[in-house]
C-alpha positions as CSV (number, residue, x, y, z in Angstrom):
1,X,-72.8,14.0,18.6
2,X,-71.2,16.1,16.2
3,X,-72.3,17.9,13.8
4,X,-72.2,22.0,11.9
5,X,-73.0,25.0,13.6
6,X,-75.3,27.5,12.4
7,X,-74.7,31.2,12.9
8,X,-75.9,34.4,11.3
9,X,-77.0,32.4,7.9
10,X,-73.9,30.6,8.1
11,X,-73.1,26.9,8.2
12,X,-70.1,27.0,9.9
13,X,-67.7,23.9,10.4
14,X,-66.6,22.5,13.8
15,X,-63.3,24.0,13.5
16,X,-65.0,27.9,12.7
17,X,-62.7,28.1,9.9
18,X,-65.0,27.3,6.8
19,X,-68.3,28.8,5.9
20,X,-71.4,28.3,3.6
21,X,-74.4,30.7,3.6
22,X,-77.2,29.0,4.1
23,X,-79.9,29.5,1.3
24,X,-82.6,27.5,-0.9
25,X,-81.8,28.6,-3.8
26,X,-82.3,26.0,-6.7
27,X,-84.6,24.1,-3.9
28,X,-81.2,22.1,-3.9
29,X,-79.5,20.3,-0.8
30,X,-76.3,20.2,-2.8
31,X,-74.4,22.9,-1.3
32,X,-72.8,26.5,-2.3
33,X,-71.1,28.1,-4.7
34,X,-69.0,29.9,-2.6
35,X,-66.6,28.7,0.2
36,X,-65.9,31.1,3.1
37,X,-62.8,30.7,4.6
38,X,-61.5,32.4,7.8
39,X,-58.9,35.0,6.8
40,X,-56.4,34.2,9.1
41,X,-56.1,30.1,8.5
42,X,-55.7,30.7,4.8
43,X,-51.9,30.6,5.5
44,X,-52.2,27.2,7.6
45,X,-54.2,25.2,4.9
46,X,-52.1,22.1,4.2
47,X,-49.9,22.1,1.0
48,X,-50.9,18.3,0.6
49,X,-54.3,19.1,0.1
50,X,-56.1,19.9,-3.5
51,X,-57.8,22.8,-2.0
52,X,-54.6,24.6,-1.6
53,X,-53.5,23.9,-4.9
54,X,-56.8,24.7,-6.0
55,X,-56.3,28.4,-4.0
56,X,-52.9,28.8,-5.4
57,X,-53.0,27.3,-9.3
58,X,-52.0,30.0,-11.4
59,X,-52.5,27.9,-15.2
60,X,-55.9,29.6,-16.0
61,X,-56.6,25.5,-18.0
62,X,-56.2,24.0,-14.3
63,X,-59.1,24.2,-11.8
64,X,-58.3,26.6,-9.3
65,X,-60.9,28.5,-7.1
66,X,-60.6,32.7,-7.0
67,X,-61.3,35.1,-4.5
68,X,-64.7,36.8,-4.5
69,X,-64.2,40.4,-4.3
70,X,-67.8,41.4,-3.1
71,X,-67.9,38.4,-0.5
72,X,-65.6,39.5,2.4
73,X,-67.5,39.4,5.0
74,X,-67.3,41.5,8.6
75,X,-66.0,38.4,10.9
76,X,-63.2,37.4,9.0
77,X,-63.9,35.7,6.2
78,X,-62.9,35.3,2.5
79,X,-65.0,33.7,-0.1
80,X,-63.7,31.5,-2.7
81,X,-65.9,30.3,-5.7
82,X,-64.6,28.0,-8.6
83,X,-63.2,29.9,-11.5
84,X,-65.7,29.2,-13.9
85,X,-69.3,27.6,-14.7
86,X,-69.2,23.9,-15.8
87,X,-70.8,23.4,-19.1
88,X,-73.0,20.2,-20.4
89,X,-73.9,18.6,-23.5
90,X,-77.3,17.8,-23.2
91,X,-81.1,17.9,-25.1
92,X,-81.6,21.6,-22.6
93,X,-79.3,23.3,-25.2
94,X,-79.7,23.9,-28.9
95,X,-77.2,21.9,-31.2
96,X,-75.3,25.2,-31.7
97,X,-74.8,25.1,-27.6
98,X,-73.6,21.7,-27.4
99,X,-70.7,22.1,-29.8
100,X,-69.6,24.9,-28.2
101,X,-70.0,23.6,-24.8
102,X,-68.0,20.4,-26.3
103,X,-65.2,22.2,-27.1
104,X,-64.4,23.6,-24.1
105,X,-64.7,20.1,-22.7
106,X,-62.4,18.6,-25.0
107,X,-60.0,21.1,-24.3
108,X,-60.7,21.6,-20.2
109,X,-62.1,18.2,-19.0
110,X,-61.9,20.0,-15.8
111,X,-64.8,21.9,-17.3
112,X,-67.5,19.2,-17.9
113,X,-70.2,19.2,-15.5
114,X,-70.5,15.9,-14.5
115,X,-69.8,14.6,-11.0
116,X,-67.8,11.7,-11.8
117,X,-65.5,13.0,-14.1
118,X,-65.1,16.2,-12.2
119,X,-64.1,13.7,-8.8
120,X,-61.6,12.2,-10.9
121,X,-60.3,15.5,-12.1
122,X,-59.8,16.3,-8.5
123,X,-58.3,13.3,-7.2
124,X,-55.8,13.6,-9.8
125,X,-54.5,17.4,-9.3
126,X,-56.2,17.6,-12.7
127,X,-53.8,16.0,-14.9
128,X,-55.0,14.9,-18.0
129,X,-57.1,11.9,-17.8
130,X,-59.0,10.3,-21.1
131,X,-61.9,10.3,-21.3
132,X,-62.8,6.4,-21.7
133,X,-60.1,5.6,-18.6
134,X,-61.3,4.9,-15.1
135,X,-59.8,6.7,-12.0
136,X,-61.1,5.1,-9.2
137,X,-61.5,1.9,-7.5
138,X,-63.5,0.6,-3.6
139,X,-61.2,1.1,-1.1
140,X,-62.8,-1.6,1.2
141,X,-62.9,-4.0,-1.7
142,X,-60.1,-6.0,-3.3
143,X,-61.9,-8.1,-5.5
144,X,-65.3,-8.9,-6.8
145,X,-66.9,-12.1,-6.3
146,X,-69.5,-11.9,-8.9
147,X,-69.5,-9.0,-11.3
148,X,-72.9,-9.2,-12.2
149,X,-74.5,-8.8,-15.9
150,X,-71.7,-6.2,-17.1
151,X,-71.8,-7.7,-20.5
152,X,-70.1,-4.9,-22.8
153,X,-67.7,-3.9,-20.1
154,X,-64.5,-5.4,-18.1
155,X,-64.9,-9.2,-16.8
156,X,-62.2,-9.4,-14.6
157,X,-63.0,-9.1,-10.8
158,X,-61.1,-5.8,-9.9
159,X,-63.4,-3.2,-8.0
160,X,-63.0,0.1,-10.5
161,X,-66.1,2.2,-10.2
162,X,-67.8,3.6,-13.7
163,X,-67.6,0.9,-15.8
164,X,-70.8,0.2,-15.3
165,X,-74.1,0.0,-13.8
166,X,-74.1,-3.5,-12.6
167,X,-70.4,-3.4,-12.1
168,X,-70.8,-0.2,-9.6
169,X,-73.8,-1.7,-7.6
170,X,-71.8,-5.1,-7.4
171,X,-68.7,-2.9,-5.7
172,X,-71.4,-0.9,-3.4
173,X,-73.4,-4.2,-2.1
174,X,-70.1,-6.4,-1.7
175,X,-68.6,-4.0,0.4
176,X,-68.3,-4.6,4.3
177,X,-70.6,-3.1,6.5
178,X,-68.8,-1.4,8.5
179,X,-67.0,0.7,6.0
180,X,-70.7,1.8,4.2
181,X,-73.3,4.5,4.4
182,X,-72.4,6.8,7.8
183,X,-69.4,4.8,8.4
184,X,-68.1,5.5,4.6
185,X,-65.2,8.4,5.6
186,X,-62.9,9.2,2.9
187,X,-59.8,10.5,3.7
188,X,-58.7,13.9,1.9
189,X,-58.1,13.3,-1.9
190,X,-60.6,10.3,-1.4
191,X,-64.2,10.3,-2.9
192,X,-67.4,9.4,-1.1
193,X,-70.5,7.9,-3.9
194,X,-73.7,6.9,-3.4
195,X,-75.4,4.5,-5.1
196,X,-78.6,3.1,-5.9
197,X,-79.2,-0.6,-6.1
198,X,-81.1,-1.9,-9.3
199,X,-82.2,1.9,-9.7
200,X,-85.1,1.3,-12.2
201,X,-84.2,-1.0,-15.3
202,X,-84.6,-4.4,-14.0
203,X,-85.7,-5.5,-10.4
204,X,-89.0,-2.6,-9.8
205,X,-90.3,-1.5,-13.1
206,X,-91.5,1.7,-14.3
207,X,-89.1,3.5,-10.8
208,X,-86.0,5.8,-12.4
209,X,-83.4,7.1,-9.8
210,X,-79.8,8.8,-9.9
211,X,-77.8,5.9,-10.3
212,X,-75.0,7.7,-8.5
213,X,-73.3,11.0,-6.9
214,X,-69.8,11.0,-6.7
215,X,-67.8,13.8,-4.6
216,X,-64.0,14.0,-3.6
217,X,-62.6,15.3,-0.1
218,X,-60.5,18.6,-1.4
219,X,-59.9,19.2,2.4
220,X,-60.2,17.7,5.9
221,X,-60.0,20.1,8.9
222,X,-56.8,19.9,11.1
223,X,-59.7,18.7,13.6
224,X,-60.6,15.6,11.5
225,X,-64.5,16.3,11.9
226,X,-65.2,18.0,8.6
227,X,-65.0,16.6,4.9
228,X,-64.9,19.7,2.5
229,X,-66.0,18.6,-1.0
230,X,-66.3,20.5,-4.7
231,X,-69.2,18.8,-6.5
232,X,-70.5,18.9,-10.1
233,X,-73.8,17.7,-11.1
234,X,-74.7,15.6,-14.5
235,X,-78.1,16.5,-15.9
236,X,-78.3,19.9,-15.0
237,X,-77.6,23.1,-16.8
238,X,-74.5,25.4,-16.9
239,X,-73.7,26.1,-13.6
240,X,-70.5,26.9,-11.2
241,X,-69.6,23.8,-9.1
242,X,-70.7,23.8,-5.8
243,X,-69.3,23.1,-2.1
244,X,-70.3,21.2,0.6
245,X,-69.0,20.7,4.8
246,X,-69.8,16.9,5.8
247,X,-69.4,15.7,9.3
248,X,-67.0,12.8,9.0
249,X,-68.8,11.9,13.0
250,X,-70.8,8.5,11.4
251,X,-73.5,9.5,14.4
252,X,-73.6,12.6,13.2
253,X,-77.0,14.0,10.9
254,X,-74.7,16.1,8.5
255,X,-72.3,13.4,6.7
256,X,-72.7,12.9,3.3
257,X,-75.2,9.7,3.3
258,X,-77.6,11.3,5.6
259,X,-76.9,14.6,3.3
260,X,-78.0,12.7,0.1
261,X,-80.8,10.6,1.8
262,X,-82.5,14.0,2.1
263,X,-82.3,14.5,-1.6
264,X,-86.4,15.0,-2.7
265,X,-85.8,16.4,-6.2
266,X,-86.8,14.8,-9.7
267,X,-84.7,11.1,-9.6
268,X,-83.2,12.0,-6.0
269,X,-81.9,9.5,-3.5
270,X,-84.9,10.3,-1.0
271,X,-87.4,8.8,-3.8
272,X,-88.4,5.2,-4.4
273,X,-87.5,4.3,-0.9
274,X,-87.9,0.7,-2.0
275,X,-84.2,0.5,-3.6
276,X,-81.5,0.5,-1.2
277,X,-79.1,3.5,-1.3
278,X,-75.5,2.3,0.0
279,X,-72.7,4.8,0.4
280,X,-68.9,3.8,-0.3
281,X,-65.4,5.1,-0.6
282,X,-63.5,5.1,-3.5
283,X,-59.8,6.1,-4.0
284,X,-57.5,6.3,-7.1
285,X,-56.7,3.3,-8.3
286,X,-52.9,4.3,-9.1
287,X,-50.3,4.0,-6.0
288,X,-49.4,8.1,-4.6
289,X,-45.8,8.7,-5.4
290,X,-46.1,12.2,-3.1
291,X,-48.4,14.7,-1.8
292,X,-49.1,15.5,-5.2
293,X,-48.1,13.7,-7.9
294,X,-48.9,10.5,-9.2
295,X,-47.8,7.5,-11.7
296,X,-49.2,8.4,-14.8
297,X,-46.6,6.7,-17.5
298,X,-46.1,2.7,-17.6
299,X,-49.5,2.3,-16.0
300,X,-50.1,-1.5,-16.8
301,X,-53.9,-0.7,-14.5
302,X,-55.3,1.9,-17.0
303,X,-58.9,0.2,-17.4
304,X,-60.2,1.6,-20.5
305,X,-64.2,1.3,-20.1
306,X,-67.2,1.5,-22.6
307,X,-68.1,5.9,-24.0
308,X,-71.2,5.4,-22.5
309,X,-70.2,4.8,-18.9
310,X,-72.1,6.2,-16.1
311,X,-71.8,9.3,-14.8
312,X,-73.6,10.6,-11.7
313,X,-77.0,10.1,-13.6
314,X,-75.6,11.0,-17.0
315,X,-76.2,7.8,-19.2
316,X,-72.5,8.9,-21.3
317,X,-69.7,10.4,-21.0
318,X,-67.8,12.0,-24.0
């Protein structure tokens, strides 16, 4: 069995080229702010990945990720943290706040800190992507078979993820076996997402969960045993995304379902045990045209969905 290393307060990936200090800050199991990398594989990270567009975007309205000038370390490596904090609108921030924190969402969706929108903003090279417009669709699911009481959302039987709710547990609990929970492996530019069944409105009363936490792959080792993901988190205040190393091994203890099935916090995936937790892959729903660019014009797919679409346990998204 596979699984990370841990050396000298590191978590260090199979490979030994990517770091995470290991710390309980924030009581949180959701990863780092800062991504060590080892100095001399910089230079090998594959151009077809979003992490090396991410290291080498120079338009300061992209995401890109910086160097971190007081975190080289003594073995080698380089840290790399996302170039700035995501901001919220929520009830934590005075009116004043939230229309400032607005604006820079309307004008840097890349910005927002919520972990659906953020995956999709990844997944796309963070091209401009409306806000009401779904990205991403099952891989392991052509159609729907029942689409469940989405009643102010798309009827048609296509698997997109973030319409809503119902929609986005009908996608997770239709989905083969074989392709869920430890045996859901994205491929890079592909985004793992966990998600609750009937998470507290209408099967078990009076129970309230995340509904779902979405992530993209920014990078898969050379190695193919490590996932590398950038994650933002709905809910919570302003804050710099963060990064995470998941064993892609489905025996292993570190890939993202048995990560998120640790979760213990307020509305986390470890509580209310009695509603399932299913994990599933999602990809963009538009065909790749090359390593990094895709259709965006004569899209006859664009599903426009509902403002108040889920978003990894944000009840909107504006």
């Amino acid at each position: 069995m596979t699984g990370l290393d841990q050396k000298d307060g590191f978590i260090v990936s199979p490979d030994g080229n990517f770091a995470l200090l290991i710390s309980d800050k924030d009581n949180t199991i959701a990863g780092e702010d800062v991504l060590f990398i080892k100095q001399d594989y910089i230079e090998n990270i594959r151009p077809d990945s979003p992490l090396y567009h991410m290291i080498h975007e120079s338009d300061k309205y992209k995401g890109r990720i910086k160097k971190v000038k007081e975190q080289y370390l003594d073995n080698g490596f380089i840290g790399y943290k996302y170039y700035k904090k995501l901001v919220s609108v929520s009830e934590k921030y005075t009116d004043r706040q939230n229309k400032i924190n607005q604006e820079i969402i309307n004008v840097s969706p890349h910005r927002e800190n919520d972990c659906l929108g953020f995956a999709e903003c990844l997944a796309r090279g963070f091209t401009h992507i409306p806000t009401d417009t779904a990205v991403f669709k099952s891989k392991h699911l052509t159609e729907l078979t029942d689409i469940g009481e989405c009643t102010d959302y798309s009827h048609d039987n296509k698997p997109i993820f973030g319409e809503c709710d119902e929609k986005n547990i009908q996608i997770a609990m239709q989905t083969d076996t074989k392709y869920t929970n430890n045996n859901a492996i994205p491929e890079q530019g592909e985004t793992y997402v966990i998600v609750t069944i009937n998470h507290g409105d209408y099967l078990i009363p009076d129970t309230e969960t995340t509904p779902f936490h979405a992530t993209t792959v920014i990078y898969q080792t050379t190695d193919g045993k490590t996932n590398i993901t950038l994650e933002a988190f709905a809910e919570t205040k302003d804050r710099f995304p963060r990064f995470k190393l998941y064993i892609t091994d489905p025996d292993s203890e570190d890939t993202f379902h048995n990560n998120w099935m640790k979760d213990t916090n307020p509305g986390g995936f470890n509580k209310n045990p009695e509603l399932p937790k299913i994990t599933i892959v999602l990809k963009d729903k538009q065909p790749k045209v090359s390593s990094c660019k895709r259709i965006r014009e004569h899209d006859d797919d664009i599903i426009h969905v509902h403002p108040s679409k889920i978003a990894g346990g944000n009840s909107r998204k504006t």
